[in-house]
MIMIGU-87693 format. One line per 4 residues: number of its first residue (from 0); for each residue x, y, z of C-alpha. Coordinates in pm, 1 decimal. Example, Ala and Ser with C-alpha at 12.3 -4.5 7.8 and 13.67 -1.06 7.14 Angstrom:
0 = 1230.0:-450.0:780.0; 1367.0:-106.0:714.0
// end
This chain:
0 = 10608.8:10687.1:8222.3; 10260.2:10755.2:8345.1; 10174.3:10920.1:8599.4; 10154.2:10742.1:8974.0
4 = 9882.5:10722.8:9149.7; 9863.1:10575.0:9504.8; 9601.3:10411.7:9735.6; 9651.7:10460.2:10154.9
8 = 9415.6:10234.3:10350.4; 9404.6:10371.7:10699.5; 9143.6:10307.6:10979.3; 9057.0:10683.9:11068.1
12 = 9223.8:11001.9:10898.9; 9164.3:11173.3:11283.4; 9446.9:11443.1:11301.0; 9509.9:11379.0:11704.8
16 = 9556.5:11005.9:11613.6; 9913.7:10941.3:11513.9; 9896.5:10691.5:11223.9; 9657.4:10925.1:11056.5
20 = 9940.5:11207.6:11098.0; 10169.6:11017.2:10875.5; 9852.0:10959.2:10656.0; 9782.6:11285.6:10591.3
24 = 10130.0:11415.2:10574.6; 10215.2:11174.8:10317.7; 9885.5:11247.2:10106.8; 9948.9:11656.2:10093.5
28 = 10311.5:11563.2:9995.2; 10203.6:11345.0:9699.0; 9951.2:11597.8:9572.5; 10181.6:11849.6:9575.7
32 = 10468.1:11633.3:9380.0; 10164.6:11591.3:9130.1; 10054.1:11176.0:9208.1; 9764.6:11098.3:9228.7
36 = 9693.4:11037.5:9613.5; 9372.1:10851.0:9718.4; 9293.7:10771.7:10095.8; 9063.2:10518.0:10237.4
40 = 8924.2:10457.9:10544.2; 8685.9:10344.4:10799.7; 8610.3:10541.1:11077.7; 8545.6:10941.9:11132.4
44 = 8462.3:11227.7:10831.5; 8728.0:11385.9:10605.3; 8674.4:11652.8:10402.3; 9013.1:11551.7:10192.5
48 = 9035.3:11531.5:9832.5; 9002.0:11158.8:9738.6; 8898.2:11088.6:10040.8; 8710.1:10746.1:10026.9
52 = 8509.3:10559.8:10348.5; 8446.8:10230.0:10374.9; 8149.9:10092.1:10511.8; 7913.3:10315.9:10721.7
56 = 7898.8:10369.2:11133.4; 7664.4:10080.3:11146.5; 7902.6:9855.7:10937.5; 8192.3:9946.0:11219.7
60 = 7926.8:9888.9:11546.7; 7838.6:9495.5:11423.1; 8252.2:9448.8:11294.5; 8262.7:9552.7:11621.8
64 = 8015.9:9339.1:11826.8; 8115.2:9040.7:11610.9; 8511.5:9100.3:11683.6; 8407.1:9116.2:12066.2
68 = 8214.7:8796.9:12090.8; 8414.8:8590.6:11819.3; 8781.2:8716.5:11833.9; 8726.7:8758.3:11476.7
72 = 8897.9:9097.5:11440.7; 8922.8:9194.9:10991.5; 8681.8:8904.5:10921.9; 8388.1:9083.5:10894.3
76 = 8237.4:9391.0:10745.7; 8279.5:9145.1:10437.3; 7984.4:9345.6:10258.3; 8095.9:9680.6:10286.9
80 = 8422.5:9604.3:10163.5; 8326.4:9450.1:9851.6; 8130.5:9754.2:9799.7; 8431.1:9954.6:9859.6
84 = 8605.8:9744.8:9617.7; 8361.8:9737.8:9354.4; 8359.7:10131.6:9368.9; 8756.0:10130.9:9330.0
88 = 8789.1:9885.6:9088.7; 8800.9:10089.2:8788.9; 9017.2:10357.9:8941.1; 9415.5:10369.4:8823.7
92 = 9580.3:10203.3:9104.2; 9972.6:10161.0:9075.4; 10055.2:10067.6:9455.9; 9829.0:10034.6:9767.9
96 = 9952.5:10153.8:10067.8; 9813.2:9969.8:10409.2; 9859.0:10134.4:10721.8; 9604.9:9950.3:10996.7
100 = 9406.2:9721.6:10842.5; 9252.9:9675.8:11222.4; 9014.1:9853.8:11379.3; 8690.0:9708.7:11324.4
104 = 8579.1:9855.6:10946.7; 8772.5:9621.3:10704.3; 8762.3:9229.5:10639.0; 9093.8:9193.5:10498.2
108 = 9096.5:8880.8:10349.3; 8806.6:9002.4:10090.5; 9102.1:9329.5:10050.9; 9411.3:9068.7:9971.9
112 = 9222.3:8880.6:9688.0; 9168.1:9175.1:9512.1; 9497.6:9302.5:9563.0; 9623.8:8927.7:9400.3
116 = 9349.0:8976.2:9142.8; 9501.8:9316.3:9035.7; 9827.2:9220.0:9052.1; 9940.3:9519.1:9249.3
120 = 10236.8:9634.7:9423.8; 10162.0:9673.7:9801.2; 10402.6:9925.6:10062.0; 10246.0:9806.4:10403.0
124 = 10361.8:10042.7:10696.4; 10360.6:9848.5:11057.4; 10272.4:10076.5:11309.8; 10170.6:9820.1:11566.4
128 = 10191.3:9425.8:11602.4; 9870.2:9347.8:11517.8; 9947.5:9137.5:11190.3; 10226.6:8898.6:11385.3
132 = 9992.1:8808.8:11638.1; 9696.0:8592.4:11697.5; 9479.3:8886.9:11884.9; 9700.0:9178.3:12015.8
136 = 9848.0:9447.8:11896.9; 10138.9:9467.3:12132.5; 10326.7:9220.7:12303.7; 10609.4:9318.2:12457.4
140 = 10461.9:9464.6:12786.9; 10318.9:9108.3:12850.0; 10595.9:8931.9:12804.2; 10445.5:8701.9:12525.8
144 = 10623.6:8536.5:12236.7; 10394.2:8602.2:11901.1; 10288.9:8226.8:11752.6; 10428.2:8045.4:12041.7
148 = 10177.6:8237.8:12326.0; 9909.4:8360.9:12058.5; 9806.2:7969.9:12023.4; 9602.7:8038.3:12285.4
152 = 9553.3:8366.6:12397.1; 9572.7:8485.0:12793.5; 9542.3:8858.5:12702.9; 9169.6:8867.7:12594.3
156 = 9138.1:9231.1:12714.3; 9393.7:9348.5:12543.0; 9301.6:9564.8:12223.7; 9099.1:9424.3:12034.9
160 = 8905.5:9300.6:12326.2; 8753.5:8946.9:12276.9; 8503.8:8716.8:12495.9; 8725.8:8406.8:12334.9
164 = 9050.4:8301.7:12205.5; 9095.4:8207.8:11850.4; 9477.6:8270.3:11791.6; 9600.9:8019.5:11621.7
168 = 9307.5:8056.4:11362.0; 9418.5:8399.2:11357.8; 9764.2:8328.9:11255.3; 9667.2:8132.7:11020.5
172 = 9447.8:8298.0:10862.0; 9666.9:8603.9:10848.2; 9922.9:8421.5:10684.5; 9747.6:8282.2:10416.5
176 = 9612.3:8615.3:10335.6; 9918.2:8782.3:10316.0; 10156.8:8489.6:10121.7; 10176.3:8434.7:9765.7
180 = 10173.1:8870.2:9698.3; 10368.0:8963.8:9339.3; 10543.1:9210.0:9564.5; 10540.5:9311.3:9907.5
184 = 10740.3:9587.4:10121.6; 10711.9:9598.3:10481.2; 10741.6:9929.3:10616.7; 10859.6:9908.3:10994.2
188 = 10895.9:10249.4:11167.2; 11126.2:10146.1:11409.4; 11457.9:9872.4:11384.2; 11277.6:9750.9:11706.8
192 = 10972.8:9658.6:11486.6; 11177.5:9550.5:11171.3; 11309.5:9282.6:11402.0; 10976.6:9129.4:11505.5
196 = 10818.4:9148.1:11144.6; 11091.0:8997.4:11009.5; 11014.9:8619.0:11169.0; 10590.6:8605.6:11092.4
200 = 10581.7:8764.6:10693.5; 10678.1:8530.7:10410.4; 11026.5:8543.9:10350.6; 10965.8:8698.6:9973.0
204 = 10862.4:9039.3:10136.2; 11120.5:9305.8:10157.9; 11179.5:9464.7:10445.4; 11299.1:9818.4:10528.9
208 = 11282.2:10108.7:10787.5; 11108.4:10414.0:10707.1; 11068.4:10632.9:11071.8; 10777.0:10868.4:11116.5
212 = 10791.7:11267.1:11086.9; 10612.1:11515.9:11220.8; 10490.9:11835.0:11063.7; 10796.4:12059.7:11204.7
216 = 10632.2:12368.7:11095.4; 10380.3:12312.8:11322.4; 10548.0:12149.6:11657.0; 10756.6:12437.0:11692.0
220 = 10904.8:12644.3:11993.8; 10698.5:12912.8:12028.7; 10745.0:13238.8:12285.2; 10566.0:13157.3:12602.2
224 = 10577.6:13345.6:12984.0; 10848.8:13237.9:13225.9; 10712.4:13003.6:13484.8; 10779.0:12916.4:13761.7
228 = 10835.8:12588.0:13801.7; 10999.6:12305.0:13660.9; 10719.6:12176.5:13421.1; 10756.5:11783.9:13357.8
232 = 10478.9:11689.6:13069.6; 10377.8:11321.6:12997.9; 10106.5:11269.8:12705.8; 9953.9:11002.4:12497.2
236 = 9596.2:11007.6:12317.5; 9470.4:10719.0:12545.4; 9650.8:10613.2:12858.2; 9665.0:10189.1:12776.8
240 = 9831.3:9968.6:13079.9; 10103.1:9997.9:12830.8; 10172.3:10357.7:12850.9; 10299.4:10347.0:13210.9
244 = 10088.2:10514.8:13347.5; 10211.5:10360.4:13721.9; 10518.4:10541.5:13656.1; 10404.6:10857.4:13612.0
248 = 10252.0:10799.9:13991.8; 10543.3:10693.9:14123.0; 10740.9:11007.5:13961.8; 10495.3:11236.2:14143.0
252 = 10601.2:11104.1:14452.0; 10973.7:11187.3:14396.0; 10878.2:11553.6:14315.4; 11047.6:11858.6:14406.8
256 = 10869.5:12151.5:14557.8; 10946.7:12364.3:14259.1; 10828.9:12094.4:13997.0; 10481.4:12030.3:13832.5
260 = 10387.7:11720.0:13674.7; 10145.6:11759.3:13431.5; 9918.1:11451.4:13241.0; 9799.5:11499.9:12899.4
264 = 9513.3:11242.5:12755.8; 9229.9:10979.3:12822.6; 9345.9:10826.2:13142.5; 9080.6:10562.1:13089.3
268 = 8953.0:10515.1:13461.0; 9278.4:10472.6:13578.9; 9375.7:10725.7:13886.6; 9662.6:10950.7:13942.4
272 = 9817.3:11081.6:14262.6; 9653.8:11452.3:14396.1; 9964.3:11654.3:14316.1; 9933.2:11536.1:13904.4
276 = 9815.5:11755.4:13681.4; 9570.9:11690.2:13440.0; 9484.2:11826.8:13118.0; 9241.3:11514.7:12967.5
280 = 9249.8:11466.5:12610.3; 9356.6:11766.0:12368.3; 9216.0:11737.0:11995.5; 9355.5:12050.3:11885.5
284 = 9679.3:12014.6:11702.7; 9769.9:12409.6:11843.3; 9674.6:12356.8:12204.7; 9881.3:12028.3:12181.5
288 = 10181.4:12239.3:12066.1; 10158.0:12507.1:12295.2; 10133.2:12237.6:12599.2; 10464.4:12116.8:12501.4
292 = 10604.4:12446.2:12503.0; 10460.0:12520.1:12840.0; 10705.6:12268.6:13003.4; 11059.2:12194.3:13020.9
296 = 11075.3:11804.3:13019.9; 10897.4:11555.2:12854.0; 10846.4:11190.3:12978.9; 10785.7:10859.2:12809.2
300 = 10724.7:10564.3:13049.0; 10584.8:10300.5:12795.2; 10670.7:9952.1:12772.9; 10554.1:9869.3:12410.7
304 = 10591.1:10152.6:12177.3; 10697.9:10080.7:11801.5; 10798.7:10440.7:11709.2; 10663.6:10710.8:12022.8
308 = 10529.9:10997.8:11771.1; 10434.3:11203.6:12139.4; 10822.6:11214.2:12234.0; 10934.1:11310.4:11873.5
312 = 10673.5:11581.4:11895.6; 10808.7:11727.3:12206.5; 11128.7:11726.0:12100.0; 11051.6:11879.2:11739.9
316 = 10919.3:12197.0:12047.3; 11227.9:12180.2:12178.8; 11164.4:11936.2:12478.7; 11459.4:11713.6:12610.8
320 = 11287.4:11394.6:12676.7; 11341.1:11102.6:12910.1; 11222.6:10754.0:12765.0; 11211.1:10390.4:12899.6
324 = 11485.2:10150.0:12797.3; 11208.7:9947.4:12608.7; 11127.3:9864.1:12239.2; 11171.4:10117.0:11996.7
328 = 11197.1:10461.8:12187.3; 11593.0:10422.0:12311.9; 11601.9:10452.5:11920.7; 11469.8:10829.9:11910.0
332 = 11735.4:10947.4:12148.7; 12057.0:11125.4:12115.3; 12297.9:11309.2:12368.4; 12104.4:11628.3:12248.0
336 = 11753.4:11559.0:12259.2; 11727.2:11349.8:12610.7; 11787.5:11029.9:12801.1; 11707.6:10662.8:12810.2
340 = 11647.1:10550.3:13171.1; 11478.2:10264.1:13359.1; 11113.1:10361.8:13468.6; 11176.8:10067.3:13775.4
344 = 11428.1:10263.6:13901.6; 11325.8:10578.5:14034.0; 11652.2:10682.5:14173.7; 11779.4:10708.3:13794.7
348 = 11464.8:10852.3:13678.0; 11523.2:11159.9:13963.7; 11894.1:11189.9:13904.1; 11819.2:11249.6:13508.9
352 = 11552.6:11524.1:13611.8; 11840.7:11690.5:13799.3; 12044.9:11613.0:13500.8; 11875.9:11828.1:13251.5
356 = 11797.6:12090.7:13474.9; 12142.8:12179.6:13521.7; 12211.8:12176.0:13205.4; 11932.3:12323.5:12981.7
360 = 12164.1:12469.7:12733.1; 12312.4:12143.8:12606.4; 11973.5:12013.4:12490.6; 11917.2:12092.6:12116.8
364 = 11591.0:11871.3:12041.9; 11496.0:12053.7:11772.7; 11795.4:11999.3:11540.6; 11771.1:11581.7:11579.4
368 = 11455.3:11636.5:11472.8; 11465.3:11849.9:11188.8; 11783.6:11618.2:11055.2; 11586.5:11275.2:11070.8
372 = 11212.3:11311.2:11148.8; 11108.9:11582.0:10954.4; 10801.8:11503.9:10758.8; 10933.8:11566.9:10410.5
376 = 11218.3:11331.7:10453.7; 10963.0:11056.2:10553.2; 10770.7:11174.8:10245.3; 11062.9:11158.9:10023.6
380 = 11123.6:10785.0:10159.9; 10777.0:10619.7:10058.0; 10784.5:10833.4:9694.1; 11126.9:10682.2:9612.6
384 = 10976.9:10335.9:9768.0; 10615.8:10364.8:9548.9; 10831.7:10456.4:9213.4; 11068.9:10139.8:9291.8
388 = 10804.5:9910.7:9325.6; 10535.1:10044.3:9092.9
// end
């Protein structure tokens, strides 16, 4: 048998951007099994081996103008990825690997007819809704039904933001692009998200679960001075209406005097109360970890989340974490590593506070983490997928 050789298409390979995480995790684990690994994508520099842009900044600024004004998100940059195409077309290709196909750099329907004209294999990893809908890329914290609601869109500044609705077009053209594939595998990283793909892709594709890991040699517990207080930590790259961001306001107000609440990220305009904390947004893979081992809780408030890579983080430091009863992140949580609580019910949210601290020692984060969301058992996962399908 020859050897493999795989193509991830990613929009950025950023390391503080959570997608790219797996991206990157995956592609160090291939080289080092010996396959040939080859990354694409569309936004940022990457000094990877294999490492392959597509398009230019200029390409991304007019997908992006066009996206805006047309709600045309993937149908442009048609150019640049022909180009792209053309440059890969020689290369030995024996599965392609989509991550986000979004994100203003890629006109995907110029991607799927080579894909059919090559007759290749494709492992597609969900890490958002994007693909079921006919503009967003979640759903759940509007309370919208994808292809019922999406016909015509009410949610027009929701990511990625549009001046007009053309949903219905959108589905459409989605799923015409993606039918008629020799063989598809939807990836969903979450059962939550299984679910949901599972009524928009063409009922030929296969689809499994394959949750994300995180490099636990690097979100570690590390030795750090006894404090004070009662350190509660909530953090997300970009702090979206979805995040829950309210919450965190309201759990300020149900402080003790011996707690700190502290806010890591972009909070995108939006204010916090006087007594938060606030650390803005933190690039650096080793600040990150040592901010999660500067507290002792760690809070996830969101409404929409198909996996919640921050939380699994935390606990991979040895955080306890307390997550909303919503979508995918009740998933994460065992007796050992935290709680799943209603964020409209502060009364529950301060009674689990008390909870864990009283009970510190019965928290063992670490040891979920290391048993299911390890990086190398994700790894293992897509190898044993690509050599199935190949």
């Amino acid at each position: 048998m020859s050897r493999l050789s795989v193509l991830q298409i990613n929009t950025v390979v950023d390391q503080n951007n959570a997608v790219a995480k797996v991206v990157n995790g995956i592609h160090r684990r291939l080289s080092e099994a010996g396959i040939d690994s080859i990354v694409a994508y569309g936004r940022g520099n990457s000094d990877m081996d294999n490492g392959v842009r597509i398009g230019s900044c200029t390409d991304v600024i007019f997908h992006t103008l066009g996206s805006r004004l047309t709600d045309s998100e993937g149908l442009y940059s048609a150019k640049s990825t022909r180009r792209f195409l053309d440059r890969i077309d020689e290369m030995k290709i024996d599965v392609v690997h989509l991550h986000n196909i979004h994100g203003h750099y890629l006109n995907y329907p110029e991607l799927f007819k080579w894909i059919k004209r090559r007759g290749l294999p494709v492992v597609w990893t969900l890490h958002d809704c994007w693909t079921m809908t006919g503009h967003c890329a979640s759903f759940s914290h509007l309370d919208c039904s994808p292809g019922v609601d999406c016909k015509a869109c009410r949610h027009l500044a929701e990511y990625p933001v549009s001046l007009i609705s053309r949903g219905e077009n959108n589905l459409k053209q989605k799923h015409d692009a993606f039918s008629n594939l020799g063989s598809l595998t939807v990836v969903s990283v979450s059962s939550w998200l299984k679910q949901q793909a599972e009524k928009f892709f063409p009922s030929e594709a296969n689809h499994v679960v394959i949750e994300n890991g995180v490099e636990t040699n690097l979100f570690r517990p590390l030795e750090m001075p006894e404090r004070e207080n009662f350190v509660i930590l909530a953090a997300t790259n970009n702090w979206e209406p979805s995040k829950g961001l309210d919450s965190i306001n309201k759990i300020s107000q149900i402080l003790r005097a011996d707690e700190t609440l502290r806010v890591v990220g972009n909070l995108m305009s939006q204010k916090l109360s006087g007594n938060i904390e606030t650390a803005g947004r933190i690039a650096d893979v080793g600040e990150m970890v040592a901010e999660y081992n500067r507290a002792d809780l760690f809070v996830s408030p969101a409404t929409s989340e198909t996996f919640g890579m921050t939380a699994v983080e935390a606990m991979s430091c040895g955080l306890p974490v307390m997550v909303n009863n919503r979508t995918a992140l009740p998933a994460l949580v065992d007796q050992y590593s935290g709680h799943v609580v209603d964020f409209n019910d502060m009364d529950e949210v301060r009674k689990t506070i008390d909870i864990v601290r009283e009970n510190r020692d019965f928290y063992k984060p670490r040891q979920s983490v290391l048993a299911r969301f390890d990086i190398d058992i994700m790894a293992r996962r897509y190898i044993d997928l690509y050599l199935s399908v190949r």
